[in-house]
N, C-alpha and C positions, 0 to 999 in steps of 0.2 A: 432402563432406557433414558439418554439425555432428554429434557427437557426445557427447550429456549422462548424466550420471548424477543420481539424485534421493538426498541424504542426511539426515535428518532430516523423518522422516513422523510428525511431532507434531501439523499442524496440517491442514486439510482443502483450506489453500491448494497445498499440494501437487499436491493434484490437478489443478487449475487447470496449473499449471506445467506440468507434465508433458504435459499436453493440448493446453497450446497451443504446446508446441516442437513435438510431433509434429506437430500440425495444419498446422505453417509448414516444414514437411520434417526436422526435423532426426530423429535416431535414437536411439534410448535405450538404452544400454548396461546398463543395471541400477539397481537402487536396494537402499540398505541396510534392513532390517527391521527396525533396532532402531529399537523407537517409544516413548513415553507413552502414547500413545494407541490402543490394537489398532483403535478402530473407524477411524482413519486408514489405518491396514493396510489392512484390510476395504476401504475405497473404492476403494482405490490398487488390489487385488488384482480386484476388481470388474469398477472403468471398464477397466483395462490388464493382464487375463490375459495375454497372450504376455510383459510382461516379465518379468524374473528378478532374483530376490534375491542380491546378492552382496554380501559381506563390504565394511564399511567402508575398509578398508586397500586393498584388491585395487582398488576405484576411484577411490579417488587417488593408486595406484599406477602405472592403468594409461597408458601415454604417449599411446593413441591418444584417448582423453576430454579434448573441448575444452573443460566447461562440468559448474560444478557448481549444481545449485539446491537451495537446502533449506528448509524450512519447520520447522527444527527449535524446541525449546523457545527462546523472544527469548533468554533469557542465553547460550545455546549459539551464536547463530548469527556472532559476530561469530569465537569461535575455528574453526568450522568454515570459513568463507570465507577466515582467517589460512592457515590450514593448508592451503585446495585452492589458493591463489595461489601460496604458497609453494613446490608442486608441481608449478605452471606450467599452472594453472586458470584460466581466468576463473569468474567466480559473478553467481549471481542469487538473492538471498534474499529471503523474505518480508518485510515488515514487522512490527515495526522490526526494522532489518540489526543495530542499536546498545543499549545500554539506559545507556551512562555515557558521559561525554568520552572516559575513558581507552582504552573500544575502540572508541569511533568514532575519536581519532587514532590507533593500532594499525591499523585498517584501511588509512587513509592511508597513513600510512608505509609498508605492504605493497603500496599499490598503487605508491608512487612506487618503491619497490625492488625489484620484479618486472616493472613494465610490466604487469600483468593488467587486465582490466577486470574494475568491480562495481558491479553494477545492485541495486536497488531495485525490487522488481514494485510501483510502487503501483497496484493492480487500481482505485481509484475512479477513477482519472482512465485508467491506459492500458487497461483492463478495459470500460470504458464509454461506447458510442455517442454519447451525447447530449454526454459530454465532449470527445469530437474533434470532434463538428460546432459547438459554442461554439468553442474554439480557433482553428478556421478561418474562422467568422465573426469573432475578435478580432482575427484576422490581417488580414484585409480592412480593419477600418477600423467593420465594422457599428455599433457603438455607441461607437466614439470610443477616446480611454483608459483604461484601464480602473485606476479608483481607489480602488476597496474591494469585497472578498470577504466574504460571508457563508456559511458553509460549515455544515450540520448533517447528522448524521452517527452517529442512532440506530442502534441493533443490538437484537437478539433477544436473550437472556439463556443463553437454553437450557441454564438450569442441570442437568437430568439427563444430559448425554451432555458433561460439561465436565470436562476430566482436574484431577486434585490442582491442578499448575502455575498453571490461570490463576484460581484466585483465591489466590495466592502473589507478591505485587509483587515480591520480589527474583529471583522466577524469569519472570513475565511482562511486568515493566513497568507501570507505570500506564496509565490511561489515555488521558494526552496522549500519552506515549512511543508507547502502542498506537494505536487506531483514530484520533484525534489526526494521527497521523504524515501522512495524507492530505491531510486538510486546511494544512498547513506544505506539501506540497508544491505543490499549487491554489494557494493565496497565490502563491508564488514562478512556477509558471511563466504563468497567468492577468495577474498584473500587469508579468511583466517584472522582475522584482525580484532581485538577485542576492544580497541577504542582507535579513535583519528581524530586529526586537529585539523582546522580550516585553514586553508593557507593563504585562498583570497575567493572572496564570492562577491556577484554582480547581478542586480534585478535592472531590470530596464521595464520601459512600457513605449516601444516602438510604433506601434499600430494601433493605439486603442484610445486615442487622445480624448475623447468623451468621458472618460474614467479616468483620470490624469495618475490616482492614487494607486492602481491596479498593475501589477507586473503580469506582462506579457510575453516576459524571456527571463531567466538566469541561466547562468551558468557558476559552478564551484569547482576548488581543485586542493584536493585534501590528501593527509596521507597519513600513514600512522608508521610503527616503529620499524616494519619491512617491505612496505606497498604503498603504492598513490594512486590517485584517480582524479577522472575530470569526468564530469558530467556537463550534460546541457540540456535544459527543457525549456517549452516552447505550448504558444498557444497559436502557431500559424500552419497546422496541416492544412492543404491546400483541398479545396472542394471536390478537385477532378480528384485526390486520393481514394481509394476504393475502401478505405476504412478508415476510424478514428485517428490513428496515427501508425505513424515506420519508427516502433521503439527497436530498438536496436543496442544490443550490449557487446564488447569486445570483452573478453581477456588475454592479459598477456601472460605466456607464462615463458619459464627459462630454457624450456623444450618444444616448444609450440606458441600455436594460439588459437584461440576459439571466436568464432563471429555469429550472436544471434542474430535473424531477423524475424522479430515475434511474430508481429501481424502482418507481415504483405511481404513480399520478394518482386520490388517493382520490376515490370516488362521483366519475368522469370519465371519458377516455378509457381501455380495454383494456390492459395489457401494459406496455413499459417504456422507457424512453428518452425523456420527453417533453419538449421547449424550446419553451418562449416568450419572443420577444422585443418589443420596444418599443423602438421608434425613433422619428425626424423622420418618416417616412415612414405611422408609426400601429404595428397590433398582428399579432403572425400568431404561428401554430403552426408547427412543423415537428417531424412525427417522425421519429426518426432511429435507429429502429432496425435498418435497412439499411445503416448504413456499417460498411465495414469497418474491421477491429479490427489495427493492426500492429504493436504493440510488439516480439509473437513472432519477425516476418520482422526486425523492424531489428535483436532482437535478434545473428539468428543473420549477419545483414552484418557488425554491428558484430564479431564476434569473428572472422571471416572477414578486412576491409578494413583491424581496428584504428582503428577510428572512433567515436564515439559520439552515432549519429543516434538511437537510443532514449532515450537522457535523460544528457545529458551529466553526468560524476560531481561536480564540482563542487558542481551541484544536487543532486543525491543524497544529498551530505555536508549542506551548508548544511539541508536538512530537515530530515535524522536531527540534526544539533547542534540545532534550534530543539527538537524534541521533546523530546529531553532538558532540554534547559535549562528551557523549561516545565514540565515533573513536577517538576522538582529544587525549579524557586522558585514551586511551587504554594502558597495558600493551602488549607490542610485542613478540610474542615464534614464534623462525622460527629453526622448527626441521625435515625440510622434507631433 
């Protein structure tokens, strides 16, 4: 039976992590307390009273923990995963796993020197019903090849409960490196694409002029050797929205096309997960918020079999570089 510890409870994805190992059988050995953020505590301590707080060291110390996840501050997470591999961990961190080239190859080289695995939770795409029932309809053939992504990818601001860090770019990333990071990986595994190049990317801070250094919008538009895509993300969901954000994925393909809309179907259907497709055949809904969810269970195979049916790291890498590289050769508008 897996055995995880949770280290770096900054972010509220944590919780997430944490819920859905246990939820797929594994056991949780403890998690460290040191935070940024105490109301992350607070969740962590919440949703999972029976676990126990124990000392950073003592759990990557300890030989029987087969898996570390963290959600810690983005610049912290790349030496945290260095260090639990190094100990003869596997890891799962939040996004971004990365915030520069430097420790995204650091990573590599740890994983080619250890043999550990290192996953990437990207919760939009493994997190999210209506994105595994597109997938399997792209798998089939439903709308053809699929040759350009449109990916958007608004968030909630919720600037009163927002630690120092994230509006601190050297400490959280921008935000193509950040929410961004999703959308690079939709690109890649929706088209089949094994790598893509930037073709032009744009951070702005429109609305947040108090934080002059903080992006509050980009958008990118990249492509690789048979497919392109444009994304846009965004920290202005609107308060009357009935949820965090209207992410929303298109594909195109050369027989169709597919339109998610993850979390809300404004003034429409209930609830979340909704696809509409359009084909040869005409139009239909399908919701899909009945399938289930597996990243968890492959995750804990994959560390188990030594295999990589969760998301192969190559991909993993290839995202977190495209993130990067987007913020780094972003054009900057600061018009708030």
């Amino acid at each position: 039976m897996l055995r995880f510890a949770a280290i770096g409870l900054d972010h509220g994805h944590i919780v997430d992590q944490i819920g859905g190992l246990l939820a797929a059988g594994a056991v949780c050995a403890g998690y460290d307390p040191e935070t940024s953020d105490p109301l992350v505590l607070g969740y962590v301590q919440k949703n999972f009273p029976d676990l126990q707080p124990v000392a950073r060291e003592r759990l990557l110390d300890d030989p029987t923990i087969d898996l570390i996840c963290t959600a810690a501050i983005p610049r912290d997470r790349a030496g945290i995963a260095i260090d639990a591999m190094t100990r003869g961990k596997d890891v799962m961190s939040d996004k971004p796993g990365a915030l520069t080239l430097d420790q995204l190859d650091a990573i590599r080289r740890t994983v080619a020197e250890t043999g550990r695995l290192y996953s990437v939770s990207f919760t939009e795409r493994f997190s999210v019903p209506s994105a595994l029932v597109a997938a399997k309809l792209v798998v089939d053939g439903a709308i053809g090849r699929v040759v350009q992504t449109v990916g958007l990818g608004p968030h909630r601001l919720n600037r009163a409960i927002r630690p120092a860090w994230f509006f601190d770019t050297d400490a959280g990333g921008g935000i193509l490196t950040d929410i961004a990071a999703h959308q690079f990986d939709q690109f890649l595994f929706y088209t089949g694409s094994k790598t893509a190049e930037i073709v032009a990317s744009t951070v702005g801070n429109f609305g947040t002029p108090e934080n002059p250094d903080f992006n509050d919008f980009g958008d990118v538009m990249l492509r690789s050797d048979h497919a392109t895509g444009y994304a846009r993300v965004d920290w202005f969901t609107p308060d009357g929205l009935p949820t965090w954000g209207d992410g929303r994925m298109t594909l195109l393909g050369t027989e169709g096309y597919i339109e998610l809309r993850k979390y809300v179907d404004i003034e429409g259907r209930p609830g979340k997960d909704h696809l509409f497709i359009a084909d040869r055949a005409g139009t239909r809904y399908i919701d899909c918020s009945g399938e289930p969810l597996i990243y968890y269970r492959q995750i804990i195979e994959d560390v188990r079999e030594r295999t990589e049916t969760a998301c192969p790291m190559e991909h993993t890498f290839e995202a977190t570089r495209l993130s990067i590289v987007a913020q780094s050769a972003a054009r900057r508008m600061i018009v708030a």
